[in-house]
N, C-alpha and C positions, 0 to 999 in steps of 0.2 A: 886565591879566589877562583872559583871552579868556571870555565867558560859557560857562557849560553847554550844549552840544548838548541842544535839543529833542529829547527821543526818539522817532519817529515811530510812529505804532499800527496794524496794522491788529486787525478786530473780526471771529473766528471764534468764532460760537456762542456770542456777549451776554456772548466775553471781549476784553477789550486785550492784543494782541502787539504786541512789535517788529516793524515790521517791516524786513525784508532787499530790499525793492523798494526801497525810498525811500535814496537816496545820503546823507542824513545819517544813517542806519542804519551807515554805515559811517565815521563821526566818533565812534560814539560808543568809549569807553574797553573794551580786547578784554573784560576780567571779563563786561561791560555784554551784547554780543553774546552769548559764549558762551551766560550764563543765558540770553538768549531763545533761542538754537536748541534749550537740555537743557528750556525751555518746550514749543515745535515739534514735539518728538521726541516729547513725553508724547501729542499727538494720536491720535485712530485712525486720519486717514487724513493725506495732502498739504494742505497750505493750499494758493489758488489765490490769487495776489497778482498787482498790477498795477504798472508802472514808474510814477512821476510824473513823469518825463523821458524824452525818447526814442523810442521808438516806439511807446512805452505797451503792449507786446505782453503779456496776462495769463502767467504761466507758473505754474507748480507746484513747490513747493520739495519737492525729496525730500531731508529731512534725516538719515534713520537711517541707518546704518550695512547693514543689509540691502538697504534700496532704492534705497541708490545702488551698493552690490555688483552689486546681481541687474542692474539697469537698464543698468550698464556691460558684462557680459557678454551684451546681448539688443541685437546692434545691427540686427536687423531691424527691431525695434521702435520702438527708442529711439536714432534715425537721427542721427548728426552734420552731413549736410550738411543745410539750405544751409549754415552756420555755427556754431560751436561757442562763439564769443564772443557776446556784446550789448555794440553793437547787431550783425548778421550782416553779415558782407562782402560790400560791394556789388558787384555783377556785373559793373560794370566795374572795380571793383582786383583781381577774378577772372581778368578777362582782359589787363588790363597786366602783375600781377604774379604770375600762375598761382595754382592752386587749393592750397590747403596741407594736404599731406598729413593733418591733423586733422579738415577741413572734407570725408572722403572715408568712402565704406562702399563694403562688396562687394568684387567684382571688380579695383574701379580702387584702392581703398585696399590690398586684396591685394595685387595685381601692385607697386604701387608698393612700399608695404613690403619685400616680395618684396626687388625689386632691390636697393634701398637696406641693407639687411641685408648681403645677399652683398657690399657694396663693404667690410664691416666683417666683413676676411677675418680668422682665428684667428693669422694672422702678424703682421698689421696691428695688432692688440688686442693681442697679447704686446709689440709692442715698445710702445704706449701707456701698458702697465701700467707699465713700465720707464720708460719717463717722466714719468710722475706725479709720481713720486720723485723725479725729477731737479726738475720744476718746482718743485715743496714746498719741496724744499730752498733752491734758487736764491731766490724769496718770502721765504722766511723769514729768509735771509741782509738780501735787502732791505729789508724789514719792521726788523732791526734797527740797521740801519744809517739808515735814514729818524726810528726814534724813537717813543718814544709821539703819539697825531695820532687820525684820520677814520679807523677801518678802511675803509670804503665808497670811500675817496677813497686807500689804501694798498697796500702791492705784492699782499696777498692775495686782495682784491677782484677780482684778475685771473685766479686760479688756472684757473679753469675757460676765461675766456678763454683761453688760452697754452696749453691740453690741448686744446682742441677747434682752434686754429687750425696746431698742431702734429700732431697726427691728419691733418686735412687738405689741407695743404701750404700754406697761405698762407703767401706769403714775410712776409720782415719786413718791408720798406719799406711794407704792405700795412695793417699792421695798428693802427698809432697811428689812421689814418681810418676803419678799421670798425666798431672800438670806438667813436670818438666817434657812428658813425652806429648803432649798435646802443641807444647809450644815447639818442640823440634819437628813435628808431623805438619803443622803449617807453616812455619816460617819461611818459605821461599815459594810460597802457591802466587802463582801470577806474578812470577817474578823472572825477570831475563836474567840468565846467565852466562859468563861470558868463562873460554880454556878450562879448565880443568876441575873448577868446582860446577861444570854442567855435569859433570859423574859423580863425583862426590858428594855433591847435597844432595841429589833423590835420594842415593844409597841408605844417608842419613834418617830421612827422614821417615821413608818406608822403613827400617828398621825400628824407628820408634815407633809406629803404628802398628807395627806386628807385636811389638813386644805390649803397649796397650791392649791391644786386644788378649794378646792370653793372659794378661793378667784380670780381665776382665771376667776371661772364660773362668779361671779360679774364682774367683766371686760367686759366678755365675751355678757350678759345684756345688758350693757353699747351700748356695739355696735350696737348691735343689732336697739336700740333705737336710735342711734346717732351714724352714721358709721363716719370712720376716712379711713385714707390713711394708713394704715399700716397691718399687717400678721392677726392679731388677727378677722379684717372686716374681710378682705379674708376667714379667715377660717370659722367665723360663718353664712357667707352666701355661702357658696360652698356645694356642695352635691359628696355623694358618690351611685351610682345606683340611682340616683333620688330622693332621701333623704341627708336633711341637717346632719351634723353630729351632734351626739347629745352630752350630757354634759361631759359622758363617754367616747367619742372618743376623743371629745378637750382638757380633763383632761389629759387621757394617752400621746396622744400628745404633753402638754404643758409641762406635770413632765419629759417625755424623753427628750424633745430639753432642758430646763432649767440646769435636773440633769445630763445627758451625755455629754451634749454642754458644759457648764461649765466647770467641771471637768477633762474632759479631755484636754482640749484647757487650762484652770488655770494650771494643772500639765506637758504641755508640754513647757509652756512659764519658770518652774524654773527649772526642767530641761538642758533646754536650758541654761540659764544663768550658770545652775554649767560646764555644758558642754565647754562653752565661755571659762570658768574661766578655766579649769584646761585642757585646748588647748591653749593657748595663739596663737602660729601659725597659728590656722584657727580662732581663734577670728580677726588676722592683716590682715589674706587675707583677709575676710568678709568688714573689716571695707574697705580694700584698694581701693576693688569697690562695695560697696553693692549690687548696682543693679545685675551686673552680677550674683552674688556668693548666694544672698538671697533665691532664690528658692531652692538651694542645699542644702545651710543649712537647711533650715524648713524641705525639706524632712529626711537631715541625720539626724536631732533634732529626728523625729519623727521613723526612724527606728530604733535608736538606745537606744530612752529610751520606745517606745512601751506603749504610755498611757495605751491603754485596753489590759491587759495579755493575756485573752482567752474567749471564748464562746464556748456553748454547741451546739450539735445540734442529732437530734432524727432518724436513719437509718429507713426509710418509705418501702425502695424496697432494697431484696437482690441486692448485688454490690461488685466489687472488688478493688481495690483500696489500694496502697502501699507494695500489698504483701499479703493481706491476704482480705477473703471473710466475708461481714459485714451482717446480718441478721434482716430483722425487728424487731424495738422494741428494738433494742442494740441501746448503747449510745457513744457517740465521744465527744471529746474534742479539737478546733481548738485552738493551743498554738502558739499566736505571736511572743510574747517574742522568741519565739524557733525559728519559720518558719525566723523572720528579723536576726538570726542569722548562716544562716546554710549558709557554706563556698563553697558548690558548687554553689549556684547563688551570693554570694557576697566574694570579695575577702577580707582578713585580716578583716571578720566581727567583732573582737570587736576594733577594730580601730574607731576614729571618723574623718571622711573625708568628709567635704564640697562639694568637689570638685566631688564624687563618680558617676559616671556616665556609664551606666543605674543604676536605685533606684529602683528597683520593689517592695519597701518595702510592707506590707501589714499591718502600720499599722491603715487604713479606713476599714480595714476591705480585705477580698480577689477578691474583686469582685463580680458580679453576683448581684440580685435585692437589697440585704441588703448591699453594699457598702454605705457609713456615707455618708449622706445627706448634713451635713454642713462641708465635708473636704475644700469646695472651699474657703467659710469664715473661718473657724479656720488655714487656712493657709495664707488670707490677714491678720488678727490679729495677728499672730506670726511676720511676714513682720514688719510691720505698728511699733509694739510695739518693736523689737529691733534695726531698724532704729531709733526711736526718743529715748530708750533707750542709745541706744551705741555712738550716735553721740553727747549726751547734756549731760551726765552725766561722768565725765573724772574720768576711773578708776574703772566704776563701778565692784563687781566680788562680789564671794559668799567670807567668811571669817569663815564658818568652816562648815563641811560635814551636807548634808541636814539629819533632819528628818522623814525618812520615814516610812509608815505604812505597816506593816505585811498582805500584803491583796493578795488574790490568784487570786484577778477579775481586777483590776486596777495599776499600776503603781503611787501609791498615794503619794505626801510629804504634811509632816504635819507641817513642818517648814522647814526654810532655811535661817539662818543668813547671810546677805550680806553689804556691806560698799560703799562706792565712796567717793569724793576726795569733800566737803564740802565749800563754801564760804562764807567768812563776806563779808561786802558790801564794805568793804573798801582792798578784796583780799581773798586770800589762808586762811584757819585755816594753 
């Protein structure tokens, strides 16, 4: 039996807090967390905490609900580059593997957005939404043909895979290796390591990212020489300031929408189902009318397991904000997990309610130019997939508590054992 995580403290004004610097902060049990950030939030201003790993860079936890609103809509201020992760992208995987559109403000984040939007023409999107449909189905058929097992490790976990590499034109021969490399390129993002696999696993992992990408950049070739109707033409003929983008723009690109589209969209769909499972109640109203009730859920899915924890961002101009005055070159830390839980904008927040109306959740992000680019598809995908989920497979639910990963950056599961109700052809097991 594994002992109790140490809870680690730091000490604001002669009190003990959890703290959220410290990576065994992020072992301990969620109940455990949540209380300390609805602790955080009771403050009057930001606590300013310090990593004990890493670069030890002090930052500032903004955990309300208003101050990481406002701080997301003020990006003069509250700057995303150099980096928007910890530790920050080092300047040279900046210039091997281009700058990621997250890691951008202004002008250059503009224009690029820009482009990237118009390749996600209204033609291109209507027949996506029309295959949603089609892939849900196609899953779910898999799903029950394969049997009760790993949702994490089963045909659903691919949903969003199979919608974004379908949008985009990747062929198929293409895509059993990019998946495997997607999954080795995040597998240890906000995640502590301890001797000797602290070298070992970046190595890993940046190598599958490299090698993503050029295989991407062959695709990419492809089109160039022989356009298609799909994201991938768009983008390698679209320009940014009257320049096409070049290998490095498409790369960063391709590993953001692949790595973050994925993963988040895969971890909010099992989520959801533990969620399903251990509500019965809002699982019946759901079912009772889906249409009505589906949009609530996917948001309350989404506020309340918060795929992406938090992001950084870099104080550009002194500013005041929650209490207390932030100085160039100081660091922040936008905490979702925190902000979708804080009980002045939302009432009984660790409740799961369907039905919750208004949802201001944030968790796309808080608004302003970096609001998630593919919430409008990872929310038809969520739709799509527990419609054909919940309506064909009788009984589905989880069968014992998910898997998940000790990560301070993503809301990650790494398994998730589930069952449903199985038939011979001559009836019932």
């Amino acid at each position: 039996m594994n002992a109790p995580t140490q809870v680690p403290t730091v000490h604001v004004r002669g009190t003990a807090l959890a703290d959220p610097a410290d990576p065994a902060f992020w072992r301990l049990p969620r109940p455990e967390r949540l209380s300390a950030f609805a602790r955080l939030r009771e403050l009057d201003a930001p606590v300013l905490l310090t990593p004990r790993t890493g670069s030890r860079t002090p930052f500032y936890a903004l955990v309300t609900h208003a101050d990481v609103r406002a701080a997301s809509r003020q990006p003069q201020v509250f700057a995303s580059a150099p980096g928007v992760t910890i530790p920050e992208p080092a300047p040279w995987a900046k210039a091997v593997f281009g700058n990621s559109m997250v890691n951008m403000d202004g002008a250059e984040h503009a224009g690029l957005r820009r482009t990237i939007s118009r390749a996600f023409t209204p033609r291109l999107l209507a027949a996506a939404e029309e295959n949603i449909d089609a892939v849900a189905r196609r899953l779910v058929d898999e799903m029950a043909a394969e049997g009760p097992g790993d949702f994490m490790r089963s045909a659903p976990s691919r949903m969003p895979f199979e919608v974004i590499c379908d949008l985009m034109g990747i062929p198929a021969r293409h895509r059993g290796r990019i998946a495997a490399r997607i999954d080795h390129a995040s597998e240890y993002v906000g995640v502590q390591r301890r001797g000797r696999t602290r070298l070992r696993i970046p190595g890993r992992g940046l190598r599958s990212l490299a090698r993503m990408q050029l295989e991407m950049a062959g695709i990419a070739r492809e089109r160039r020489r022989a356009p298609a109707d799909d994201v991938i033409t768009a983008l390698v003929r679209a320009d940014v300031g009257g320049r096409t983008l070049s290998s490095r723009q498409l790369g960063a690109f391709f590993s953001l929408l692949l790595v973050a589209g994925v993963e988040t969209t895969r971890n909010a769909l099992a989520h959801g189902l533990v969620l399903l499972t251990a509500h019965p109640e809002q699982r019946a109203l759901l079912e009772s009318d889906f249409d009505r009730y589906a949009d609530g859920a996917v948001d309350e899915i989404v506020r309340h397991s918060t795929p992406i924890i938090q992001f950084r961002r870099t104080v550009a101009a002194e500013h005041t904000l929650g209490g207390h005055t932030f100085l160039p070159g100081e660091k922040v830390v936008l905490l979702y997990a925190s902000a979708n839980r804080d009980a002045s904008v939302f009432d009984d927040p660790d409740s799961f309610d369907i039905t919750r109306s208004p949802n201001p959740h944030l968790g796309y992000g808080g608004g302003g130019p970096h609001h998630c680019l593919g919430a409008h598809l990872a929310k038809l995908e969520m739709k799509a997939f527990f419609r054909e989920m919940l309506t064909r497979l009788k009984g589905v639910r989880t069968s014992a508590e998910p898997g998940l990963v000790d990560s301070n950056f993503d809301n990650r599961v790494r398994s998730l054992p589930f069952t449903f109700e199985t038939r011979h052809p001559n009836g019932p097991l």
